[in-house]
N, C-alpha and C positions, 0 to 999 in steps of 0.2 A: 504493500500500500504506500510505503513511505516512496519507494522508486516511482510510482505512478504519480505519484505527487511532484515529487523534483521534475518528473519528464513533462508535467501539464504545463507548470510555472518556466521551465526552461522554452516551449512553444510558444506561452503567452509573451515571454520576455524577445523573444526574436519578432514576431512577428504582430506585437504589437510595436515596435519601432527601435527597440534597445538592440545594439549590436551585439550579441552574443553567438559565439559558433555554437554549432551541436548536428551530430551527425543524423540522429534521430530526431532532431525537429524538420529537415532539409526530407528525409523520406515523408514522414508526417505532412509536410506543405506540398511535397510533390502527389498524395493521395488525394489531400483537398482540391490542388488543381484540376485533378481530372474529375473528378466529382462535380465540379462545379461546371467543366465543360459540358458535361454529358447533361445535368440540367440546364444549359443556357444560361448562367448565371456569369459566365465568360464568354467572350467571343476569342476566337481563332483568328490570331491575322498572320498567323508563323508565314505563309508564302508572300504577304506581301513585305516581311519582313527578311525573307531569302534576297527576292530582288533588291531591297535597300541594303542588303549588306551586313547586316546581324542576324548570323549563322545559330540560334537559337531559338527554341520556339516560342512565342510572344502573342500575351493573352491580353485585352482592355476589360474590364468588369463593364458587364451590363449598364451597369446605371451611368458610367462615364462614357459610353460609347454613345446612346440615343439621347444622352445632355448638349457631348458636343462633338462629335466625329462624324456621328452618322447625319449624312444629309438629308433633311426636312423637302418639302415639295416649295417651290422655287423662292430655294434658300440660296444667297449671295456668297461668294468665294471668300467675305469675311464675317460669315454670320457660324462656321463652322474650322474646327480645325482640320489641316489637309492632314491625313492619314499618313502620307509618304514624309511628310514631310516632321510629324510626327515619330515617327519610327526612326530617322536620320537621326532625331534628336537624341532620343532614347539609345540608340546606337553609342555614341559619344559619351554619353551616360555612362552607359554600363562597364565599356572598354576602357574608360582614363580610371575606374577606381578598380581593386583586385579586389575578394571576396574577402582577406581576410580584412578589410574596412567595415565591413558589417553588412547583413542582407538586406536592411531598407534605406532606402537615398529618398529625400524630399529634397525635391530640384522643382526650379522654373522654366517650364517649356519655351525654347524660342522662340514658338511660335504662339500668335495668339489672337483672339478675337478683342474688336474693338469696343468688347464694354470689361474687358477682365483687368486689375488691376496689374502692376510691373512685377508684386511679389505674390504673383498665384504660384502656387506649388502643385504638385501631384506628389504620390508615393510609387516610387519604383521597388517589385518584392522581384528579390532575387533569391533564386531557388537553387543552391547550388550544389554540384557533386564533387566530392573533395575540396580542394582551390579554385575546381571550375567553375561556372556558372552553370548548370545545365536547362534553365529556364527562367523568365522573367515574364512579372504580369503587372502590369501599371493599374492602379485604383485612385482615386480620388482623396485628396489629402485625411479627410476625417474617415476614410473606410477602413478600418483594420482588417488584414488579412484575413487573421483566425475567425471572423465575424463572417468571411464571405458565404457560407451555407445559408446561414439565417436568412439569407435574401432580403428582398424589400422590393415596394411597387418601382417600377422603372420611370423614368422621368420624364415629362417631356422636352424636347428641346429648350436649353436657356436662351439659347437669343428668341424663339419664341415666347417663352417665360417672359424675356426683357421687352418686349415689342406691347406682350398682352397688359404686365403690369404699368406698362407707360400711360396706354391708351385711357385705363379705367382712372390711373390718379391723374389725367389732366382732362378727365370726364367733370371732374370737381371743381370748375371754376366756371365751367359755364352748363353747370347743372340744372335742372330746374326744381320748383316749389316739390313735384311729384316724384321726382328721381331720388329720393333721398334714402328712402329703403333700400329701393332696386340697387343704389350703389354701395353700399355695408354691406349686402350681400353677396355683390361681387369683389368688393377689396378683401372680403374673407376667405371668399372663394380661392381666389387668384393667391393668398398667401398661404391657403393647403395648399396649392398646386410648389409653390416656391418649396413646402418643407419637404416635398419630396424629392429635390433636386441637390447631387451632390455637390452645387456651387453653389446652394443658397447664399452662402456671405457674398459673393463678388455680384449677383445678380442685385441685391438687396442695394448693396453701396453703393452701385453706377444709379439703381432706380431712385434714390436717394437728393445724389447728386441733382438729378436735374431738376431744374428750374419752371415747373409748371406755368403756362399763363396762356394767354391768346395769340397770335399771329397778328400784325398789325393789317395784315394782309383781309383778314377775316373778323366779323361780324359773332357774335355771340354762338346767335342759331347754329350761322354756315360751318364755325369750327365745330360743333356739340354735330351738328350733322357725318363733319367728314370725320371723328374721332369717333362716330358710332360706325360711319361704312364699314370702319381701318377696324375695328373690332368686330366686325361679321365675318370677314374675311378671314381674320385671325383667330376666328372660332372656327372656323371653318376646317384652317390647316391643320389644330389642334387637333381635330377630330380626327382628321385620317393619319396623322402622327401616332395614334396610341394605339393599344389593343388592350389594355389593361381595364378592368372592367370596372375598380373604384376611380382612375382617373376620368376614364368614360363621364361618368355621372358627374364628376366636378365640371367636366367640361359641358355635358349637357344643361347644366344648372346656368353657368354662362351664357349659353345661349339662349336661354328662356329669358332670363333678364336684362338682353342684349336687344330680344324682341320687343322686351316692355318698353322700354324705354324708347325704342324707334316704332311704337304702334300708333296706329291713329287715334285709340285710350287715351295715348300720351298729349298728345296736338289738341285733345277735343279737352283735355282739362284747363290745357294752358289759355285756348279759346274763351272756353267757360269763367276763370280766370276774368281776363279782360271783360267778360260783359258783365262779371258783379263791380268790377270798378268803375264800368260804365253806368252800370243803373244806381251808383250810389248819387249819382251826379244827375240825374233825371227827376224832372219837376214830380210831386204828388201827383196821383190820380183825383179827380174831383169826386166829394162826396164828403158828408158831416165828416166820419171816422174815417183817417184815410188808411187804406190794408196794407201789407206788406204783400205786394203781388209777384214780386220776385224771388218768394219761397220755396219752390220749386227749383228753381237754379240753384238755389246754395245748396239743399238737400242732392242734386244729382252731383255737385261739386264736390261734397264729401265721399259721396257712397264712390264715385271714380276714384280720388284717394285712398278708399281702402281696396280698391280693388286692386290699384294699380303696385301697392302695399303685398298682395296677392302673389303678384305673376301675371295679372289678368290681359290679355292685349283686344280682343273683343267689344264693341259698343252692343249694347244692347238698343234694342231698335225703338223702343220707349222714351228712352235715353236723348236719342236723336230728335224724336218726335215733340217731347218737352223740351227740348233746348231750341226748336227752329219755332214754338207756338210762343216762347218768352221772348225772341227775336220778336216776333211779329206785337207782340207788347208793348217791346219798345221803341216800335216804328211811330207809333200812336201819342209818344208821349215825351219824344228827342225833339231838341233845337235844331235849326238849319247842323250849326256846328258838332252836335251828334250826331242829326244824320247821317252826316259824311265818315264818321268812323263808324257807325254801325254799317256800313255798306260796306266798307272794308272786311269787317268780322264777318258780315253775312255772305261776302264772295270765298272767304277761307273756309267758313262751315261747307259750303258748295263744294269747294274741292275735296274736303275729308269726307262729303256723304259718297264720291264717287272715286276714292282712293282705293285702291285693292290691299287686299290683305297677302303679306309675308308668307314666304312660304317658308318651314324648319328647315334651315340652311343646315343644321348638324343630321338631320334624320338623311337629307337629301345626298349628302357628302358620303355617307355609309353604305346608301343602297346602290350612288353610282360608282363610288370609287374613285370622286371624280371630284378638285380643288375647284369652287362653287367661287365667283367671283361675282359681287353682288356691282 
């Protein structure tokens, strides 16, 4: 018992980062590597690693491969790292130090994408037989070796992570009254999605760094419009990026709130909106007691805020019905100088009774297989 002890703590001390030899921990880690091949929990890049030059066989762990190696659906030549060029580095790596330096190196990759900081690290495990190397498998700085069985959900890409987190916190400055739910639920969403990523710090810090605000270029609306497109699309990619059945759902969850937010729910509250601050402004109806005749409006204005609180994207056609007969109430009871803005609000009504409804950009992505470009 006593020996099975020393030989656990002699594994844990190697490969969780402490340089210590031992013959029996180097078989021990060469068992767990194939083990972890044979469930997918490793990829195999050994041949493209023959052609780069380092003559041993060379594994990336799962979750650092589909974070950042493996190429996303039309992802940019610096939204990923290049594989080869990857492998040259690790090459260099491995050859300048000899094994008896100790079996893990945390090194900075030469190469690198444009949101990762100068001092990202990886961990290189070197798996050796005698003085030699006889295999090497790269993981993500906080992934301990001895941990790799345990597994974990796979990631989805980080620069899509950094693209989708962008989008949602600069959704926040030109958000509206209604969006307030829908967006908690997506900055929560979208930071499950980050802890499943084995570069959460570096994603975090760049998302961090930036500087949220408007384009001078654009209009409130027009950016709140083009930063929901940029996040349909980016829902979209996510979808056919995963196959993982809890990330799935985070990402479906995304897109439902993605649609609330760009439904015409959304537009007919902001509508509704403007015409209780137009009818505050609108002379009394004649008559001893005069009523509150615009009761109806504020009652559909709430019940659309809890829906839209929901998930809901749908008008109900009542809905409709009461909001174009309170129009018509207040056509009865406006100045020249309201008229002219309620003819405004009444041509927008016009266009949302005849706007069509969204189609599930993430259902649609899964049954064609196919990046949906809205």
């Amino acid at each position: 018992m006593r020996g099975n002890g020393l030989f656990r703590s002699q594994v844990e001390a190697i490969y969780m980062g402490r340089n210590v030899r031992s013959t029996r921990g180097d078989r021990y880690a060469e068992k767990i590597r194939r083990k972890a091949l044979r469930r997918g929990l490793l990829v195999d890049v050994s041949r493209e690693a023959v052609q780069a030059g380092l003559a041993v066989p060379l594994a990336i762990s799962r979750r650092l491969w589909t974070s950042l190696v493996q190429p996303f659906p039309s992802a940019r030549p610096c939204d990923c790292l290049p594989l080869l060029d990857l492998i040259h580095w690790i090459a260099d790596e491995v050859l300048q130090q000899t094994p008896r330096g100790g079996r893990v190196l945390f090194a900075t990759p030469s190469v690198k994408t444009y949101w990762m900081r100068e001092l990202f690290c990886v961990r290189i495990q070197r798996i050796c037989r005698g003085d030699k190397v006889a295999s090497v498998v790269l993981l993500a700085y906080d992934e301990p070796y001895i941990r790799l069985l345990q597994g974990s959900s796979p990631s989805l890409p980080a620069t899509l992570l950094v693209r989708l987190a962008l989008s949602v916190r600069n959704l926040g400055p030109v958000s509206r009254a209604c969006d307030a739910a829908s967006l908690d639920i997506m900055l929560a969403t979208v930071n499950r999605l980050l802890g499943q990523s084995p570069v959460q710090s570096e994603v975090k810090h760049y998302v961090e760094r930036w500087a949220a605000g408007v384009p001078s270029s654009f209009t409130p609306e027009e950016y709140r419009s083009v930063l929901l497109r940029t996040l349909a699309e980016l829902v979209s990619l996510a979808a056919v990026s995963t196959a993982d059945p809890p990330t799935a759902l985070l990402v479906e969850s995304l897109q439902r709130r993605q649609q609330t937010l760009a439904s015409r729910l959304s537009d007919l509250s902001v509508l509704v909106e403007s015409l209780l601050r137009l009818a505050a402004t609108l002379r009394s109806p004649p008559g001893p007691v005069p009523p509150n005749p615009f009761r109806p409006l504020l009652s559909a204005y709430v019940a659309m805020h809890r829906q839209l609180e929901g998930g809901w994207t749908l008008i109900a056609s009542e809905v409709l019905a009461s909001v174009k007969l309170q129009m018509s109430l207040m056509e009865s009871l406006a100045s020249d100088r309201e008229a002219e803005t309620l003819a405004v609000l009444k041509a927008e009504f016009q266009r949302l009774e005849g706007k069509p409804r969204a189609e599930p950009m993430v259902n649609l992505a899964r049954s064609t297989g196919k990046v949906l470009w809205q």
